[in-house]
C-alpha positions in Angstrom: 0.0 0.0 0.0 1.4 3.5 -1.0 1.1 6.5 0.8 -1.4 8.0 -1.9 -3.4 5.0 -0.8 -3.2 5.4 2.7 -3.6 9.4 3.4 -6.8 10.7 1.7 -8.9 14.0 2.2 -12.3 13.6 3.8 -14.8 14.1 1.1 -17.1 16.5 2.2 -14.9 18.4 4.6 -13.5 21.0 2.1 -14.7 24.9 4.0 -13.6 27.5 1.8 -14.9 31.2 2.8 -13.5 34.2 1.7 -10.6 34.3 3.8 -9.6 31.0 4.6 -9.6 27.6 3.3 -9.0 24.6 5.9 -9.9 20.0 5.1 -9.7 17.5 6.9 -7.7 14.6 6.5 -7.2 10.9 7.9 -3.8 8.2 7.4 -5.0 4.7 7.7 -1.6 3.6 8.5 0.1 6.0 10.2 3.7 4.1 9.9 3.5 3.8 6.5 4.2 7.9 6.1 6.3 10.0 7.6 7.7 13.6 7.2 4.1 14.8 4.9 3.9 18.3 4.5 0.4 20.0 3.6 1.0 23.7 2.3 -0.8 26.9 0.6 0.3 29.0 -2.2 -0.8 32.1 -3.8 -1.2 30.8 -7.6 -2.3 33.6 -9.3 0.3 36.7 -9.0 -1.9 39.7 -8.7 -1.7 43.4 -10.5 -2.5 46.4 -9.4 -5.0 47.6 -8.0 -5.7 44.4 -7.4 -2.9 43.3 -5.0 -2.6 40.4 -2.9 0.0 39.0 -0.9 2.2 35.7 -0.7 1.3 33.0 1.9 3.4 30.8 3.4 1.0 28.5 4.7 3.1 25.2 5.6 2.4 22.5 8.0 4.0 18.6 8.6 0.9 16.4 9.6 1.1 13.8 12.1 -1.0 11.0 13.9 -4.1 9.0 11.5 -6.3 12.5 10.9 -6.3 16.1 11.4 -7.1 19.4 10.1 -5.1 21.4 8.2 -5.9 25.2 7.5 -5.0 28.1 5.2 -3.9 31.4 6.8 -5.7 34.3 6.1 -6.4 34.5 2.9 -7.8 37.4 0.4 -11.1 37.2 -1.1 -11.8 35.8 -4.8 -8.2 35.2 -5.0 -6.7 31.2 -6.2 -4.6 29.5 -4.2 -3.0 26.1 -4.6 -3.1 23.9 -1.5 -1.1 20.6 -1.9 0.0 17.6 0.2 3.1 15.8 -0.3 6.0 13.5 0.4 9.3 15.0 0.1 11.2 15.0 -2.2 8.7 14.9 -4.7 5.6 12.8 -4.4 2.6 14.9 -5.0 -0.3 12.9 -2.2 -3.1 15.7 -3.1 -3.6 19.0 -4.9 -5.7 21.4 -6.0 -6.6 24.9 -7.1 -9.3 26.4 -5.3 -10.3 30.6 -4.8 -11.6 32.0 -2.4 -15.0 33.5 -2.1 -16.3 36.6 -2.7 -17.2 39.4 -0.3 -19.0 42.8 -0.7 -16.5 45.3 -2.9 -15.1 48.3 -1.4 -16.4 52.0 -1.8 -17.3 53.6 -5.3 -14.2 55.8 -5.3 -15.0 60.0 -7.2 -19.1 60.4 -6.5 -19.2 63.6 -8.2 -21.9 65.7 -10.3 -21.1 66.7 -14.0 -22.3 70.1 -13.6 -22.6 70.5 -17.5 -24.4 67.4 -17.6 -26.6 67.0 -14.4 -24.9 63.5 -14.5 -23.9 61.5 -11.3 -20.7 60.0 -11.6 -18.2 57.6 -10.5 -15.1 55.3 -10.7 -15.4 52.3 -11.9 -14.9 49.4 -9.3 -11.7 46.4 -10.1 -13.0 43.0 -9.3 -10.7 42.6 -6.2 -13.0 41.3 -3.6 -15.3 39.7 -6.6 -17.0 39.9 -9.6 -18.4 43.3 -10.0 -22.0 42.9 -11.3 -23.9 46.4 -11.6 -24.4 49.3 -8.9 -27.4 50.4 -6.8 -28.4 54.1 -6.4 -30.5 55.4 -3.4 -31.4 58.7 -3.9 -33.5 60.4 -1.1 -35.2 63.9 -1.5 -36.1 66.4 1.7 -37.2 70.0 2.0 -34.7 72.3 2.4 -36.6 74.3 4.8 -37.1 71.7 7.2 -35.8 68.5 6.2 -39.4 66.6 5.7 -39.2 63.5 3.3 -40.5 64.2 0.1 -39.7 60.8 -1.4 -37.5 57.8 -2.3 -36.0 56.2 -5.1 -33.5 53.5 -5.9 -32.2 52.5 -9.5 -30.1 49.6 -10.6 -27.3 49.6 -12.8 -25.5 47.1 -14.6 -21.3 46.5 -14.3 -20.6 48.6 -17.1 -22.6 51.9 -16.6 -21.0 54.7 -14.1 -23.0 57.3 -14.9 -26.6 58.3 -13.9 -28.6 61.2 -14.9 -31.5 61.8 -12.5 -34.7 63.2 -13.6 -35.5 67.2 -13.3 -36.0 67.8 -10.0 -38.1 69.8 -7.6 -36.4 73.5 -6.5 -36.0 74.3 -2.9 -35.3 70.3 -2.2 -31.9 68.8 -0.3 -30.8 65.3 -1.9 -29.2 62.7 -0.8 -27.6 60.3 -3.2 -25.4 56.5 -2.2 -23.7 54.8 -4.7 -23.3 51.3 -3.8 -21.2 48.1 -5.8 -22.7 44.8 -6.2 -20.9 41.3 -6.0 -22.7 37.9 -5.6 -22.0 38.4 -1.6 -23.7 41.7 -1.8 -23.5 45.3 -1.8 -20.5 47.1 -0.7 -20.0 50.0 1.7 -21.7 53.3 0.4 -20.2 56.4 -1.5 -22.5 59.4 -0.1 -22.9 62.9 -2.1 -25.0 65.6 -0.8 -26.6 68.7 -2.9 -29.2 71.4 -3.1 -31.7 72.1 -5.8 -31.7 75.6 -6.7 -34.1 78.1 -6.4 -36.3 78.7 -9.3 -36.9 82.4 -10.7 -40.2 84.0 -11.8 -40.7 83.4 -15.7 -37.5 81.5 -16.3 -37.5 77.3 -17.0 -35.0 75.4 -14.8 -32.0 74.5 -16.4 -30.4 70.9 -16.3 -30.3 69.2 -13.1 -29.3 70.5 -11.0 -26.2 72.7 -13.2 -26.5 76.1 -12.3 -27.3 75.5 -8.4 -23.8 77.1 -7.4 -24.3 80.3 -9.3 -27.5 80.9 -8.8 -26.9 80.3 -5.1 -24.0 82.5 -5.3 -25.7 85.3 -7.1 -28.8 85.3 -4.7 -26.1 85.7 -1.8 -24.6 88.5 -3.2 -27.6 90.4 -4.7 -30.0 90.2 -0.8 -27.3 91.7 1.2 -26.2 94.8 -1.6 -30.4 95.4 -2.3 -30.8 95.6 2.0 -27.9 98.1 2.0 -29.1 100.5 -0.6 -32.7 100.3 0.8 -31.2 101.1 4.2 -29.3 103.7 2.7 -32.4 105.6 0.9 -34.1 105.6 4.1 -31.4 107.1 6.3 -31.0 110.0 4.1 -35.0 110.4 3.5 -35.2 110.4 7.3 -32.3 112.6 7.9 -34.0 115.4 4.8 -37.3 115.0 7.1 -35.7 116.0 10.1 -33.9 119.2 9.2 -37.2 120.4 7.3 -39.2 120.3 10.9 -36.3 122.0 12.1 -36.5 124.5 9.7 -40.6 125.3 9.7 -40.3 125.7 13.5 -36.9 127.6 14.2 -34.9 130.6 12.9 -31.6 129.9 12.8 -29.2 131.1 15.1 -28.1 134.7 15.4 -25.0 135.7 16.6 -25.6 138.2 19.6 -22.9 141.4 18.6 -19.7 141.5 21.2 -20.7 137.7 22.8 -20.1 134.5 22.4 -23.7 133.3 23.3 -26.5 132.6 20.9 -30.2 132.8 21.2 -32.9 130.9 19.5 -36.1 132.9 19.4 -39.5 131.6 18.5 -41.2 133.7 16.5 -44.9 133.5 15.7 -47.9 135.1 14.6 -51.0 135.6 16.2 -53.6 133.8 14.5 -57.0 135.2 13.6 -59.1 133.7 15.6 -56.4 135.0 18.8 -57.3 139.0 17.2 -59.1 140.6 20.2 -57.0 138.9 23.5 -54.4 141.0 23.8 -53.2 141.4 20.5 -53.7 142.6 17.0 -53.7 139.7 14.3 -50.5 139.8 12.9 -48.6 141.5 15.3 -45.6 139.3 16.5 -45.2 138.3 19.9 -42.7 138.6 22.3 -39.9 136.6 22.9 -40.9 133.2 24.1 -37.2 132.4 25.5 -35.2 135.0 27.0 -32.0 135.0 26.0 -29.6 135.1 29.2 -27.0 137.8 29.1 -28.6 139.5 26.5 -30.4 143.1 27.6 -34.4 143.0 27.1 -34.4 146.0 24.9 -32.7 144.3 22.3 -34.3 141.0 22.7 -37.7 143.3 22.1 -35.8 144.3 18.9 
């Protein structure tokens, strides 16, 4: 009886996940072999960017059975795992890959602003076979943050692009980008935007193109319009002012030889006044004496 005869791999016992691969195995005659070695190689040398690193996976079994395992491994990657008797007697090989897991990250979420377009870098097949891309894209009121509604598309492997429908103004989106492998979907690229503002009597434009200028515009054009406004007013208020100065005061006269000034009232007695004390037209005296100042010349 050979040793190929006498060690043999439990059918059925083969696990191979995407990191690891382990079997078992059993030696009917234990004597009958000695100095087997069970190891794991990287078969297929990997290129950028899908890089994966050499194992050195190497074990010498002893006793009638045991288990022999694989260190970690990289997903949907083939690896050779043999069993042999030095120097050359191959017992048991084969080339097996790993399984696939969920892919990494769409990698540049961006919006074509001459387009309206999402879109993104392709994903490599590292951690599997890329088969298309799932969009969520989530509208809510700027103003608030209410839902206004939900949609997701999917896209096949080839397609990295994605030009939403015209969208609402005054709305906040929310948009994932996701890759999909037979394990799943990946982890989640996120880009977030604003619709822009619509104007009186002119269509909106692509979606959503112009949002940064008319955003920018809008920006510049409330604060300059509030400053002019406030402007206009300050100098109506100020023209006001200075006419109810005037309809009620004389200006100031300079009293000869003296630095001190009077303001005197001056006023008319009206019509109906005629008869108390006065003659219609007649001024009055002084309403504010004028300190300093003799009263003959204040009657002046």
């Amino acid at each position: 009886m050979t040793c190929v005869d006498v060690l043999q791999v439990v059918p059925g016992t083969l696990d191979i996940s995407s990191t690891s691969i382990k079997l078992n195995w059993t030696c009917r005659l234990p004597d009958a072999c000695q100095n087997i070695w069970a190891r794991c190689r990287l078969e297929e040398h990997s290129s950028p960017p899908c890089e994966a690193e050499e194992v050195k996976g190497e074990e010498v079994l002893h006793g009638q059975e045991g288990t022999f395992t694989c260190p970690p491994l990289q997903p949907f990657t083939v690896y050779s795992v043999t069993i042999s008797l030095p120097p050359s007697t191959i017992l048991y090989t084969r080339l097996l890959r790993t399984k696939e897991t969920v892919p990494d990250k769409p990698e540049e979420l961006w919006l074509d602003p001459s387009t309206g377009s999402l879109r993104w870098k392709a994903l490599p097949s590292c951690q599997g076979e890329i088969i298309g891309y799932q969009l969520n894209i989530t509208a809510r009121r700027a103003q608030d943050g209410s839902f206004l509604e939900f949609k997701q598309v999917s896209l096949n492997q080839s397609v990295t692009q994605y030009t939403p429908p015209r969208q609402a103004p005054g709305s906040k989106y929310t948009v994932t980008v996701q890759g999909l492998t037979a394990a799943g979907a990946g982890a989640a690229s996120l880009l977030e935007f604003q619709s822009y503002v619509s104007v009186a009597g002119q269509p909106l434009g692509p979606w959503p193109g112009s949002a940064v200028l008319v955003v920018v515009v809008l920006s510049l054009l409330v604060p300059l319009s509030a400053g002019i406004l406030w402007f206009v007013l300050s100098r109506k208020r100020k023209a006001l002012s200075s006419k109810a100065e005037e309809d009620h005061y004389t200006e100031l006269q300079p009293y000869e030889n003296s630095d001190k000034y009077c303001v005197i009232r001056k006023t008319l007695l009206a019509e109906e006044d005629a008869g108390k004390g006065g003659q219609a037209g007649e001024p009055l005296a002084p309403a504010l004496a004028c300190p300093g100042v003799p009263r003959r010349q204040q009657e002046q």
